[in-house]
Each structure stands twice: as C-alpha cells, then as structure tokens.
KEMI-992796 format. One record per residue: residue number from 1; x, y, z of N, C-alpha, C, O in turn. Coordinates in steps of 0.1 Angstrom, whole numbers, plus 5000, padded with zeros to 4 digits. Example, Ala and Ser with C-alpha at 12.3 -4.5 7.8 and 13.67 -1.06 7.14 Angstrom:
2
(1; (5132; 4943; 5078); (5123; 4955; 5078); (5132; 4967; 5078); (5142; 4967; 5085))
(2; (5128; 4978; 5071); (5137; 4989; 5071); (5129; 5000; 5079); (5134; 5011; 5080))
// end
This chain:
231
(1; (4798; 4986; 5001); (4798; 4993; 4988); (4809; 4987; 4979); (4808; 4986; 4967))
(2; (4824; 4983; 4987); (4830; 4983; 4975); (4829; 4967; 4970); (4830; 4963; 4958))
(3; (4828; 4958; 4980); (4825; 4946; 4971); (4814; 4941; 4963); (4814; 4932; 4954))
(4; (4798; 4951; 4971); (4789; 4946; 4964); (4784; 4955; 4957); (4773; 4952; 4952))
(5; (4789; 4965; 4954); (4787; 4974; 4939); (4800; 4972; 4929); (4799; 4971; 4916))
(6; (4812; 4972; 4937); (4820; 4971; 4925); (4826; 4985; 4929); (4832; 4990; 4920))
(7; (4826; 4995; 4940); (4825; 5008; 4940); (4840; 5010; 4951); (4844; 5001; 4957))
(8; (4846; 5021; 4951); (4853; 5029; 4964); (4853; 5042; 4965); (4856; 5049; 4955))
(9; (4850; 5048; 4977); (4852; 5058; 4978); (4863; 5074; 4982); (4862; 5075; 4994))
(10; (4869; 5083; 4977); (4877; 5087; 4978); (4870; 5103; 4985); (4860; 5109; 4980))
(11; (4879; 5108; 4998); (4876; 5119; 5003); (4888; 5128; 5004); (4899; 5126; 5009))
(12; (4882; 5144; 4994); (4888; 5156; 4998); (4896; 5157; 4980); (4902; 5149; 4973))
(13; (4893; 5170; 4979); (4895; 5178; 4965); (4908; 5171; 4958); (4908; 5166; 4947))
(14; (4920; 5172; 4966); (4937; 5166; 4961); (4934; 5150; 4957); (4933; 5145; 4946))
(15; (4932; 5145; 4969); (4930; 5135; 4964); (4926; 5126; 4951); (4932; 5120; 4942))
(16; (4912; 5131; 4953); (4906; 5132; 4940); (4908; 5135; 4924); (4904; 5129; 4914))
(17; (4917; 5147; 4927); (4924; 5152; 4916); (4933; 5141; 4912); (4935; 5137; 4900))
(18; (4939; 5136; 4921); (4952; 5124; 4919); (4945; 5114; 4911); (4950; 5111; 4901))
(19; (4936; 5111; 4914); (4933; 5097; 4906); (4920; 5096; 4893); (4913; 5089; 4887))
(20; (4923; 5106; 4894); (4908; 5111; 4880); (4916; 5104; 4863); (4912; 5098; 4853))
(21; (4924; 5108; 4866); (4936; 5096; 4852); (4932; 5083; 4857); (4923; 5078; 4851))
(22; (4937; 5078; 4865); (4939; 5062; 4869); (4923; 5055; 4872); (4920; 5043; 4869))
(23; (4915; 5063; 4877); (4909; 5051; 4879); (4889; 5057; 4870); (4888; 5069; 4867))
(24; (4882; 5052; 4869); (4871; 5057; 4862); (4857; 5065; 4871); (4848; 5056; 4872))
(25; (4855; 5079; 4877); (4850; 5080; 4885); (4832; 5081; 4880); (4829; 5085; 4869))
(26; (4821; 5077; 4892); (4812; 5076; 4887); (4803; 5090; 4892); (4794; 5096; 4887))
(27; (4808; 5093; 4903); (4801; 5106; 4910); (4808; 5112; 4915); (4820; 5110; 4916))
(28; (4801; 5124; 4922); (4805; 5134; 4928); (4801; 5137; 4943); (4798; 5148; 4940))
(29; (4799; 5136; 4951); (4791; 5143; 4963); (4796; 5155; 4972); (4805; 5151; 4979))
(30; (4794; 5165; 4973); (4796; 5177; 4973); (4787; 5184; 4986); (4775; 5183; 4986))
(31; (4791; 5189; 4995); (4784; 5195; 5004); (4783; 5214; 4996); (4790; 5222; 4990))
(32; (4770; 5213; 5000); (4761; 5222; 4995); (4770; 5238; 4991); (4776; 5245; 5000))
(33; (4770; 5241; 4975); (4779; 5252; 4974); (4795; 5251; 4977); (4801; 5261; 4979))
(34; (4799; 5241; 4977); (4813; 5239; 4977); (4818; 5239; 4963); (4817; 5227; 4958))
(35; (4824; 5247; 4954); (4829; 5247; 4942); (4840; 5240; 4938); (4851; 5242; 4941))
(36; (4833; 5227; 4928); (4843; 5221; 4922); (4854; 5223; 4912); (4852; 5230; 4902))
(37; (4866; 5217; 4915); (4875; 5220; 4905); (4874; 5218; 4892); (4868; 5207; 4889))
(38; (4877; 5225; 4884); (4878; 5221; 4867); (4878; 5208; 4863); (4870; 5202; 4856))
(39; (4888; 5206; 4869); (4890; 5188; 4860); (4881; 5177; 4865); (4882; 5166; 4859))
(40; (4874; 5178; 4876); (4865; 5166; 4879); (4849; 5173; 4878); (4838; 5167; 4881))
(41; (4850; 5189; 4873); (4839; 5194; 4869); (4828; 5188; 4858); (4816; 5191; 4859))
(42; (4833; 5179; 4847); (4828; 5174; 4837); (4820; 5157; 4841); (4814; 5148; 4834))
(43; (4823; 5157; 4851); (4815; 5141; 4856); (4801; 5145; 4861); (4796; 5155; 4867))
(44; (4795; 5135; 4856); (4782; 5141; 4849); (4774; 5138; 4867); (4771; 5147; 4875))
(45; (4772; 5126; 4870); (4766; 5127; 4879); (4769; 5132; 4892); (4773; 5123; 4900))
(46; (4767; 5147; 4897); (4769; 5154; 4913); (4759; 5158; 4920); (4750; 5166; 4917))
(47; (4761; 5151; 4934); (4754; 5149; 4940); (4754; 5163; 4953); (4766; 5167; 4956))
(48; (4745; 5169; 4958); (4748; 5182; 4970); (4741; 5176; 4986); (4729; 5175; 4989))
(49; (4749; 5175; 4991); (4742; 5175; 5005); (4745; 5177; 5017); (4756; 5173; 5018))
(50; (4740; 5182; 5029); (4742; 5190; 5038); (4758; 5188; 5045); (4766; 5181; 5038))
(51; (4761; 5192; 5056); (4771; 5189; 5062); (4769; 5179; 5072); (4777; 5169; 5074))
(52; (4760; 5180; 5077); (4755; 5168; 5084); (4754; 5156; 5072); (4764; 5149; 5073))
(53; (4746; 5153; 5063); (4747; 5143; 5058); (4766; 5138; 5057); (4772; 5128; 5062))
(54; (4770; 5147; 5049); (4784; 5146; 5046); (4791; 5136; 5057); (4797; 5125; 5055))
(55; (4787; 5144; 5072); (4796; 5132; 5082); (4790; 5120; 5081); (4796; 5110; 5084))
(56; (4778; 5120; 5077); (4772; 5102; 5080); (4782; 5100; 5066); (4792; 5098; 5072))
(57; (4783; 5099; 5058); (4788; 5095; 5044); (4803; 5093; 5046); (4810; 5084; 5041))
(58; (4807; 5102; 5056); (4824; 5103; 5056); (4832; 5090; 5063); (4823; 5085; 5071))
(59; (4841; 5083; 5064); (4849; 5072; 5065); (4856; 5081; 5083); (4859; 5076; 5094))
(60; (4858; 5097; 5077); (4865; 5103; 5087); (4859; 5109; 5099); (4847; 5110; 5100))
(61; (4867; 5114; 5109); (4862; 5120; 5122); (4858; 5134; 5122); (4849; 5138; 5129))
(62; (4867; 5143; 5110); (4862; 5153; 5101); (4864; 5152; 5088); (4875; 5153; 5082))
(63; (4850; 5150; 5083); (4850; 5147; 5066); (4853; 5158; 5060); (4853; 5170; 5064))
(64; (4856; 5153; 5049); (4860; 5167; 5035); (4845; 5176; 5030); (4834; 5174; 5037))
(65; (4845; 5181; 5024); (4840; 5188; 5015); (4832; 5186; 5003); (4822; 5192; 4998))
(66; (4841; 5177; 4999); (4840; 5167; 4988); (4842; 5154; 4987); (4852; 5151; 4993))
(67; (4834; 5140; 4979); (4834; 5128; 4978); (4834; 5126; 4966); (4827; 5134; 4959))
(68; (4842; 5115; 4959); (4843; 5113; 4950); (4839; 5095; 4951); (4842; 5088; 4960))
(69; (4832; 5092; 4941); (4828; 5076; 4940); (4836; 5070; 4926); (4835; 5076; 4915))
(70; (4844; 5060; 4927); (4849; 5057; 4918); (4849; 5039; 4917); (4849; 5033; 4927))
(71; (4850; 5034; 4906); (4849; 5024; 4902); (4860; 5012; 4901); (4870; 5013; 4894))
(72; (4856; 5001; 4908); (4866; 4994; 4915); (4873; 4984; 4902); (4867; 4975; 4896))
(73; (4891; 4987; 4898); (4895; 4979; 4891); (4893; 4967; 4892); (4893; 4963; 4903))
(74; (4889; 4954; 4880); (4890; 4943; 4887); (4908; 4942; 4896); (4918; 4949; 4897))
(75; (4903; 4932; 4899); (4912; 4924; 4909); (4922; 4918; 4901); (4920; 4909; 4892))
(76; (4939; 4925; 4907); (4946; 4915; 4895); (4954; 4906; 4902); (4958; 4909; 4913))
(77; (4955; 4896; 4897); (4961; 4886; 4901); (4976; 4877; 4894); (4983; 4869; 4900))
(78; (4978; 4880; 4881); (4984; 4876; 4866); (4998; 4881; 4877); (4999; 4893; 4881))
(79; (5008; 4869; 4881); (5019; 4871; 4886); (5031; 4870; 4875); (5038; 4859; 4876))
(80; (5034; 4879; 4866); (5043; 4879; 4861); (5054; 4894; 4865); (5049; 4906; 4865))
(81; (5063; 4891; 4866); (5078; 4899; 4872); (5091; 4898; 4861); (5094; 4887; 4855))
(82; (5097; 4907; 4860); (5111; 4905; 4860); (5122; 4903; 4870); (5125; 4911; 4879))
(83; (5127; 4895; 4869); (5136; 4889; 4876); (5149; 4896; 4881); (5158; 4891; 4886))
(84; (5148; 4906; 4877); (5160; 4917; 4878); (5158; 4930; 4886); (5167; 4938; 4888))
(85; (5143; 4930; 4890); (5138; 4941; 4896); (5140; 4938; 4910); (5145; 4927; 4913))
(86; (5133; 4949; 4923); (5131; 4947; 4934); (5117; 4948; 4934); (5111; 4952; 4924))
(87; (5109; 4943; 4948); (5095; 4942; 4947); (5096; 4938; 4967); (5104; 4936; 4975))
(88; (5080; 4939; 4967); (5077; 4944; 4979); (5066; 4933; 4981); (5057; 4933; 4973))
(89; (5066; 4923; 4993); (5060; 4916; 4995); (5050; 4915; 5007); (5055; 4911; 5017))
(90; (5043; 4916; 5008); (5032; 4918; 5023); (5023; 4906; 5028); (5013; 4900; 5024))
(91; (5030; 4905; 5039); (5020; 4889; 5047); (5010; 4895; 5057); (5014; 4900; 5068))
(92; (5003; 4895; 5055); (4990; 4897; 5060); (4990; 4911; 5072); (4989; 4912; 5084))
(93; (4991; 4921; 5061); (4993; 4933; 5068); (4980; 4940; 5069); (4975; 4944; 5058))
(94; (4972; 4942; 5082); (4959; 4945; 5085); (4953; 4961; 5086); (4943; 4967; 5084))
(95; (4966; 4963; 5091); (4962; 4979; 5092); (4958; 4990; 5079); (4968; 4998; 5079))
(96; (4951; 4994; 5071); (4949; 4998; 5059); (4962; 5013; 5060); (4971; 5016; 5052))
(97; (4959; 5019; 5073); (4973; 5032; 5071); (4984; 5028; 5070); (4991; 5037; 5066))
(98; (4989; 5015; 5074); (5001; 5011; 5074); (5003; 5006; 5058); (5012; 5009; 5050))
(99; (4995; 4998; 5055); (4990; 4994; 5036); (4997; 5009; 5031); (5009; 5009; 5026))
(100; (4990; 5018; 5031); (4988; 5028; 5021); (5001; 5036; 5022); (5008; 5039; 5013))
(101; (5002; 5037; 5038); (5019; 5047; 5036); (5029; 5034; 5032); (5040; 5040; 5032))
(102; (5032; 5020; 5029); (5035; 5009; 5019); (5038; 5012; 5006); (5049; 5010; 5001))
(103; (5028; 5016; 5002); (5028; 5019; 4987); (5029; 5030; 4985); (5034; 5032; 4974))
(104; (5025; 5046; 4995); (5032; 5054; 4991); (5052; 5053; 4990); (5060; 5058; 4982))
(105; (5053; 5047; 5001); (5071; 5043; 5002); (5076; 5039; 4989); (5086; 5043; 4982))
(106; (5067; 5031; 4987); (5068; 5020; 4975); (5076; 5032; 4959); (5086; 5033; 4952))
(107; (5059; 5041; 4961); (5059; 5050; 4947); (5069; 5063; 4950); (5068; 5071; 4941))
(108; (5075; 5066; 4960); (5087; 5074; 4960); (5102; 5071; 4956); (5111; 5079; 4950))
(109; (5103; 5055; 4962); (5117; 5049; 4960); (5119; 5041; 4945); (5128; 5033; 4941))
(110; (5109; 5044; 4938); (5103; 5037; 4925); (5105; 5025; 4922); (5112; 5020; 4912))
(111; (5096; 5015; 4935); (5093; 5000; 4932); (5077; 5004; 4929); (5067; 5010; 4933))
(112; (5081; 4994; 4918); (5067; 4996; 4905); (5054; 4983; 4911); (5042; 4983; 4908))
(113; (5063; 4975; 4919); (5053; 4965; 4924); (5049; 4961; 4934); (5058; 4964; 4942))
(114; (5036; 4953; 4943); (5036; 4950; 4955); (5029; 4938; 4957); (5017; 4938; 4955))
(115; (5036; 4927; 4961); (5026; 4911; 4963); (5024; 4910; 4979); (5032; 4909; 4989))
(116; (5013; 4910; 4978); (5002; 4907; 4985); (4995; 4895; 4992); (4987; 4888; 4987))
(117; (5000; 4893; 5003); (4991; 4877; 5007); (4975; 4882; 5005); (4972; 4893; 5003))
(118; (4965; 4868; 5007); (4954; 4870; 5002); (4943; 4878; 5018); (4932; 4883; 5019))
(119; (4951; 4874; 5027); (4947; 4880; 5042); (4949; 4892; 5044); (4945; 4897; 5055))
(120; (4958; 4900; 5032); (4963; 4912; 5037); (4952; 4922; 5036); (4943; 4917; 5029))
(121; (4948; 4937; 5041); (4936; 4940; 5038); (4931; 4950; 5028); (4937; 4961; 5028))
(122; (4921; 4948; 5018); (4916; 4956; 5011); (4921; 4967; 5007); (4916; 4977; 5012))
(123; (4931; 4969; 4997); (4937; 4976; 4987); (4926; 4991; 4989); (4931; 5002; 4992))
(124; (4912; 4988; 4985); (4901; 5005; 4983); (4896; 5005; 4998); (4889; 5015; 5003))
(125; (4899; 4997; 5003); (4895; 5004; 5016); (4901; 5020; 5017); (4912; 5024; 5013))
(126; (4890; 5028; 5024); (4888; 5045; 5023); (4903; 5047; 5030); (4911; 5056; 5027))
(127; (4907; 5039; 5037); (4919; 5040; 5051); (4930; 5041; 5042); (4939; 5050; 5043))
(128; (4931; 5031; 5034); (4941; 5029; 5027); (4942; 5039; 5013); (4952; 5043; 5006))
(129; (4934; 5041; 5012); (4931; 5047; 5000); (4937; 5062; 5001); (4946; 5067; 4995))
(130; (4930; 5068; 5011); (4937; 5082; 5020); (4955; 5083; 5026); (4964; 5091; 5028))
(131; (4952; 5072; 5027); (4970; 5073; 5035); (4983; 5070; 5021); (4994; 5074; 5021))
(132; (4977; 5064; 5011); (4984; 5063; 4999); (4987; 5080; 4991); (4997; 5082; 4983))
(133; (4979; 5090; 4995); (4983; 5101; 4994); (4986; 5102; 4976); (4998; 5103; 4972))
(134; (4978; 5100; 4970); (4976; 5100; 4956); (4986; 5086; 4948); (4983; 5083; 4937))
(135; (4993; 5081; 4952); (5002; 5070; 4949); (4994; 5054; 4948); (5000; 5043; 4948))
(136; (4977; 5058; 4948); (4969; 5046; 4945); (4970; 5044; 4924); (4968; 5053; 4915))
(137; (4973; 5034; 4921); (4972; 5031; 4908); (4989; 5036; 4902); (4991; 5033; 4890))
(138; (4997; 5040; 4907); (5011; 5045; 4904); (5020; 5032; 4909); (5032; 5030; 4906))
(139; (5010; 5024; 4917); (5023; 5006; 4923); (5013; 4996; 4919); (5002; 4996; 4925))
(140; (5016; 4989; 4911); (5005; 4979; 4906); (5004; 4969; 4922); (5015; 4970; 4928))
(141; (4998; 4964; 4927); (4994; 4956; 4939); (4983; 4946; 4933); (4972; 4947; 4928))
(142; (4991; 4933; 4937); (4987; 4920; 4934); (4988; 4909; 4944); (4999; 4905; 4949))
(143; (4973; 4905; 4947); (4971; 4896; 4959); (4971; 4879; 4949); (4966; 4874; 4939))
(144; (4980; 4875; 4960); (4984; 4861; 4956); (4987; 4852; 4968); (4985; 4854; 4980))
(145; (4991; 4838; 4962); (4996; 4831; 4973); (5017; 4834; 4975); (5026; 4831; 4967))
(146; (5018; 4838; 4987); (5033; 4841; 4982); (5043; 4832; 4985); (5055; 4834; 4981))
(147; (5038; 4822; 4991); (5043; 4808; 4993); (5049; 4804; 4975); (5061; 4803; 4970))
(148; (5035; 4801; 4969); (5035; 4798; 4958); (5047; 4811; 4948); (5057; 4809; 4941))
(149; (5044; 4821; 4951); (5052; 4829; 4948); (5068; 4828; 4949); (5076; 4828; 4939))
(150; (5071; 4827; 4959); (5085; 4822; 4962); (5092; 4809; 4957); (5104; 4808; 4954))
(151; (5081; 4800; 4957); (5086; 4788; 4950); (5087; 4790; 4929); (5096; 4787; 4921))
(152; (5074; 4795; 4927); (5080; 4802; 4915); (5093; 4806; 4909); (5099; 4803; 4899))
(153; (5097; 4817; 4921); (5107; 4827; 4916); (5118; 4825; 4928); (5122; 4834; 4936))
(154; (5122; 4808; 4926); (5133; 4803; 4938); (5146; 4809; 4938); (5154; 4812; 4948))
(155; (5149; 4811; 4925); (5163; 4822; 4922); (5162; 4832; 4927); (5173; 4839; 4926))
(156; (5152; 4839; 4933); (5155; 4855; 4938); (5153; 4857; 4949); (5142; 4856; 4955))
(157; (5164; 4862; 4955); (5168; 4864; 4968); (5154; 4869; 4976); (5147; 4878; 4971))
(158; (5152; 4864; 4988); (5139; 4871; 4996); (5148; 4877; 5008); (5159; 4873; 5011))
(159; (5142; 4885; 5013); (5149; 4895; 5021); (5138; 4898; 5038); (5130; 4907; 5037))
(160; (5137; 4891; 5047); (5128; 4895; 5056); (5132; 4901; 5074); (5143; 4897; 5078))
(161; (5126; 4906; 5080); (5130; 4912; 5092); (5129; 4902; 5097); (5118; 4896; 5094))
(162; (5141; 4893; 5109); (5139; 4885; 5118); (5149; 4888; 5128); (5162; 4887; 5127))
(163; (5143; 4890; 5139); (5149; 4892; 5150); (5167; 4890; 5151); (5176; 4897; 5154))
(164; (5166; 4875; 5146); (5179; 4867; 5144); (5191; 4870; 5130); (5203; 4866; 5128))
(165; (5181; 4883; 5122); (5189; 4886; 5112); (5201; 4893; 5110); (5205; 4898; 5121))
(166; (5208; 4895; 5102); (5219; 4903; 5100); (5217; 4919; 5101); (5206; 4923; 5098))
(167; (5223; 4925; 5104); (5226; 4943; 5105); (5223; 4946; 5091); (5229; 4944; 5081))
(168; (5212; 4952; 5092); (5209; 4957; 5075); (5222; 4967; 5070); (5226; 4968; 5059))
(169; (5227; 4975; 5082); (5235; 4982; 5074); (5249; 4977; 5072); (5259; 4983; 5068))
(170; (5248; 4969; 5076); (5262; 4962; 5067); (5259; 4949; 5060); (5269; 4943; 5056))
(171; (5246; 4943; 5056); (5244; 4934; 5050); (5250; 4933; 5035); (5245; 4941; 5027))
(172; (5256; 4927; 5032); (5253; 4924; 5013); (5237; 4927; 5010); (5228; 4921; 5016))
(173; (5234; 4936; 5003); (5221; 4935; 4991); (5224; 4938; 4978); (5232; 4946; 4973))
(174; (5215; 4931; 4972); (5213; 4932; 4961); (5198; 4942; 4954); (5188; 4946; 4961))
(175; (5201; 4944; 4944); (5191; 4956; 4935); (5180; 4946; 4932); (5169; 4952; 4930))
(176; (5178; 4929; 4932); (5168; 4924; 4929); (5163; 4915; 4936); (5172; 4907; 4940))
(177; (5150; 4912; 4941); (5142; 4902; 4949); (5132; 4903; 4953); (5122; 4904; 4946))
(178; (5132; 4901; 4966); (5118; 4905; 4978); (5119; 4907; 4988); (5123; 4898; 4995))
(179; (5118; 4917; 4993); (5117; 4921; 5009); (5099; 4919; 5008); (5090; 4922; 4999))
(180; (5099; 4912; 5025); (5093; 4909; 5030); (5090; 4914; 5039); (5098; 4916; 5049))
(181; (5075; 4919; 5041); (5072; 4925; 5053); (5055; 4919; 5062); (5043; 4918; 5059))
(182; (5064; 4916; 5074); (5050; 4910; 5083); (5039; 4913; 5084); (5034; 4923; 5078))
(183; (5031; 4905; 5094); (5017; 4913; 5103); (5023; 4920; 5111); (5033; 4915; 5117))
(184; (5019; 4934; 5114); (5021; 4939; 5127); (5022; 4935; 5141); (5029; 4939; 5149))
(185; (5013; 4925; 5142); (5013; 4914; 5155); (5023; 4904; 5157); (5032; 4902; 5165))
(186; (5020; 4899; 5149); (5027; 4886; 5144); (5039; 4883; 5138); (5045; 4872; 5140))
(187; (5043; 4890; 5132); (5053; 4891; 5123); (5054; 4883; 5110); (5043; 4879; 5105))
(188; (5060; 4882; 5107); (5065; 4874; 5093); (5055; 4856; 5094); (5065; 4849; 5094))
(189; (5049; 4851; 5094); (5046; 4837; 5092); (5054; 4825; 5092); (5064; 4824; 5085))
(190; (5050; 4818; 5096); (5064; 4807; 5099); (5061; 4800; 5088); (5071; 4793; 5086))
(191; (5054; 4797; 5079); (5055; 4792; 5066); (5063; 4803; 5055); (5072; 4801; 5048))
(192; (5059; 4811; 5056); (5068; 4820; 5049); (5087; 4824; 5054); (5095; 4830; 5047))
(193; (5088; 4821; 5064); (5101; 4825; 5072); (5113; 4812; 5068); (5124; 4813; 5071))
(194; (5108; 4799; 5062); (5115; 4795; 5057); (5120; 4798; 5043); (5130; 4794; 5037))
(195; (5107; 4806; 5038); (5112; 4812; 5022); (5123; 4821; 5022); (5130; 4822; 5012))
(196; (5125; 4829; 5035); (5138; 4839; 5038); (5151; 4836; 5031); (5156; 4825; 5035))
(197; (5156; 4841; 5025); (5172; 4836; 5018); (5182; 4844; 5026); (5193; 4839; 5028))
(198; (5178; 4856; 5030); (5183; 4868; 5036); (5177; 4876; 5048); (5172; 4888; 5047))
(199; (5178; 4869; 5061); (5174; 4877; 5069); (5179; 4888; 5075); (5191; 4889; 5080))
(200; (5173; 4897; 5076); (5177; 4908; 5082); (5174; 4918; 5092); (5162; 4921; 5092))
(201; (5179; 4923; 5098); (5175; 4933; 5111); (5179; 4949; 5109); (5189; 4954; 5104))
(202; (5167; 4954; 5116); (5176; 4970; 5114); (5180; 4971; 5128); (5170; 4966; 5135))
(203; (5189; 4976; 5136); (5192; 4971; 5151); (5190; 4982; 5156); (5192; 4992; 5149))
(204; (5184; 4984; 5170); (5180; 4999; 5176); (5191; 5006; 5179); (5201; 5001; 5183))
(205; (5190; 5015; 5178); (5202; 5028; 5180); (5210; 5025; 5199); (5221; 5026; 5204))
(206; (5201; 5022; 5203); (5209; 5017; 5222); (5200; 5008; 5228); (5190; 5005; 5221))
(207; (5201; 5004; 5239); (5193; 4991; 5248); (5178; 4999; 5253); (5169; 4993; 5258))
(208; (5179; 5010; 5252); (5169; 5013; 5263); (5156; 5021; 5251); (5151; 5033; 5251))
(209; (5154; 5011; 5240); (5149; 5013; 5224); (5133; 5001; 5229); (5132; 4991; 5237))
(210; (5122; 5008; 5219); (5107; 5008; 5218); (5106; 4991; 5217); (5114; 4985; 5211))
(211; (5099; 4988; 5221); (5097; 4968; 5213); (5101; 4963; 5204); (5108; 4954; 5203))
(212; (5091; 4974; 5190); (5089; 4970; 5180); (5091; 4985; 5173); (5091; 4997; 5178))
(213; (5095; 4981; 5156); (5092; 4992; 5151); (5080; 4992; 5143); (5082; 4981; 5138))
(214; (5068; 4998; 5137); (5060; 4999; 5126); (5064; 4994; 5118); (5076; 4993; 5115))
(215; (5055; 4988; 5113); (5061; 4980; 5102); (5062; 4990; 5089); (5071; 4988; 5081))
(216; (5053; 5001; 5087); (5057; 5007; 5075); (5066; 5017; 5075); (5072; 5022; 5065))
(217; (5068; 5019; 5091); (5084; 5023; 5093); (5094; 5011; 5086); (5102; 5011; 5077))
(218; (5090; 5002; 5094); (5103; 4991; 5094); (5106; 4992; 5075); (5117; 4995; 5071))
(219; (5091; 4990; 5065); (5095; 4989; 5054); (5101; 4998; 5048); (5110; 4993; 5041))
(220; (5099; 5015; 5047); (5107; 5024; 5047); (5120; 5025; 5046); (5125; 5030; 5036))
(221; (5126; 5022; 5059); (5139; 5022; 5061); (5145; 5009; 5054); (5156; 5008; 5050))
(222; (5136; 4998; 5054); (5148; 4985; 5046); (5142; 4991; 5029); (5150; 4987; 5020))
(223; (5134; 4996; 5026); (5135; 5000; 5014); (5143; 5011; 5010); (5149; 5008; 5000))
(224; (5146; 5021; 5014); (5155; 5033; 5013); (5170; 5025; 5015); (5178; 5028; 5007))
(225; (5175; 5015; 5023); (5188; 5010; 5020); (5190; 5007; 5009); (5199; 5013; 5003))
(226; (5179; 4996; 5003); (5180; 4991; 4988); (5179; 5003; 4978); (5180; 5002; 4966))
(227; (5176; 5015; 4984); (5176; 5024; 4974); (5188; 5033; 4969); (5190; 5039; 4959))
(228; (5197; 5031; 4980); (5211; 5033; 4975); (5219; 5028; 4969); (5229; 5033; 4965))
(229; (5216; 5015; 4966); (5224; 5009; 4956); (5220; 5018; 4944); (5228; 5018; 4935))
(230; (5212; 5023; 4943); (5211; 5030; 4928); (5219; 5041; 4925); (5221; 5043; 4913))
(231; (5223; 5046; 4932); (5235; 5059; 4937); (5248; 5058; 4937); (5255; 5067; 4941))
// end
C-alpha cells in the first residue's frame, strides 16, 4: 500500500491525533461503534468494520480500535544543512522500532534532522511509524547517499561508534556535525568509517557487560552527551 498507492497507515486514537496537522489523512477505519474523537471527526471518508476484520487490517498482535490512512509525503531528498547545527546520520538501520525510537530521541533532544543511507528502512513503515510515538513529521528525514554527503560537508566533524574509539565521556565535542549510527549487525560500513573524523565509544560500566548495545540505545546516550553542551 504504501509504495503503490502513495498511502501509510497509522494505528490507535493518540497517535492519530499527533499527525492530523502534519501529514494529509484520507480515511478512517473504525471498529464498529467505536466513537471518534472531534478533531479527526470531520474526515469525510469512515470506514466501520468488525473486530475480526480489524486484526486482518492491523500491522499489530493486538490492533487498535481505530485506523487512520494517510497520505504518503513525497520523498525528500534536497540535502541542504547548516553547518553550525548537529544532525543525525543512519547507515543502513533495518529495524523500523529502532528507526522510530531514532527520531523520537532525535525530537526530544531537538535535532531538527536525520540523513539517511538509501538501505536504511522505510520511514511509513507501520513499525516505525508507531515507535516514533507522534514525533513522525517533527524531524525532517532525508535518504541520501552519505558518502556523498560527507564529502560535501568535509568541514564538519563526523562522530561514529568504533570499538577503537575514544571515551565519549571525556571526549572533546562539539555542538556541530554528524554522529553516525550503524546497522545493528554490522555496524558502521567500512566505506563510511573512513568518513569518521571523531571516533568514539561509550565504554561498559565493568568486564562482565552485554556484547553490544542497541543501537537506538547506543544513539540516545551519544545524543544526550551532545546535548549538554547546551547547558
């Protein structure tokens, strides 16, 4: 639906409410007698159908109540930045929950942006869409090449997790650049890892510490450092 209509879909009343400003919705779908809220009351086409139908329709293991169909932004791509800001870079990050709590991180610590390799996955995916927790359309996200990207914008410090990196918490940072964040599997890309200006590590608390951390953990916490410098 969402690439060959142009469509995505969004499940459960809050949600919904969140993005009825931001993005243009086309329907409603409603399990039978479920009373809609005011503000998404005026959308003309709503749809009623059973509870059973509802799970076939639902993305989830227990669906909502309500479904909302909304209309897919184009695709932006127009890489223009200021060079003074921070921003948030993603190499081919697959997981859509890990995407979405991304950009919710993103829209709390107030980075306004997020570049995107072109492998990373689908922005309206329902996964992602849900785990962004109303913070869809509040972080502009722009799939690019970030190779190309970094060579662009050679003056600005890139910042990425590598094993071999420095102690985030005593690192030098700066308020402007790119933190860089991996595949889950994979990590960072070895074409990309020589773009690194600034590598960095967050180091585990004692020896007897998990593999790996999440990466939307890992981004989290190296975003919340940079978020002190504002303080």
């Amino acid at each position: 639906m969402r690439r060959k209509y142009g469509l995505f879909s969004v499940e459960g009343e809050k949600s919904i409410i969140d993005l009825v400003d931001k993005f243009q919705p086309e329907a409603i779908i409603r399990v039978n007698d479920y009373k809609i809220p005011d503000i998404i009351a005026d959308i003309s086409k709503v749809y009623e159908v059973s509870d059973s139908q509802m799970k076939q329709l639902s993305n989830f293991t227990t669906p909502s109540q309500v479904m909302a169909i909304f209309k897919t932004p184009a695709c932006e791509d127009t890489v223009d930045l200021d060079e003074n800001e921070l921003y948030v870079a993603l190499d081919g990050i697959q997981d859509p929950g890990n995407l979405g709590t991304i950009i919710r991180t993103c829209h709390w610590f107030g980075i306004r942006r997020i570049f995107a390799s072109k492998n990373t996955v689908d922005l309206y995916n329902p996964k992602t869409v849900q785990a962004t927790m109303g913070s869809l359309g509040k972080v502009r996200v722009t799939y690019c090449d970030l190779e190309e990207l970094f060579n662009s914008f050679s003056s600005m410090p890139v910042y990425g997790m590598l094993l071999d990196g420095r102690n985030i918490f005593e690192a030098p940072l700066q308020k402007r650049g790119f933190i860089l964040l991996g595949n889950e599997g994979s990590g960072i890309s070895s074409e990309l890892r020589s773009k690194i200006s600034h590598p960095l590590l967050i180091p585990p608390g004692n020896s007897d510490h998990s593999e790996s951390l999440n990466v939307a953990i890992a981004g989290a916490i190296t975003i919340s450092c940079f978020a002190r410098l504002k303080y």
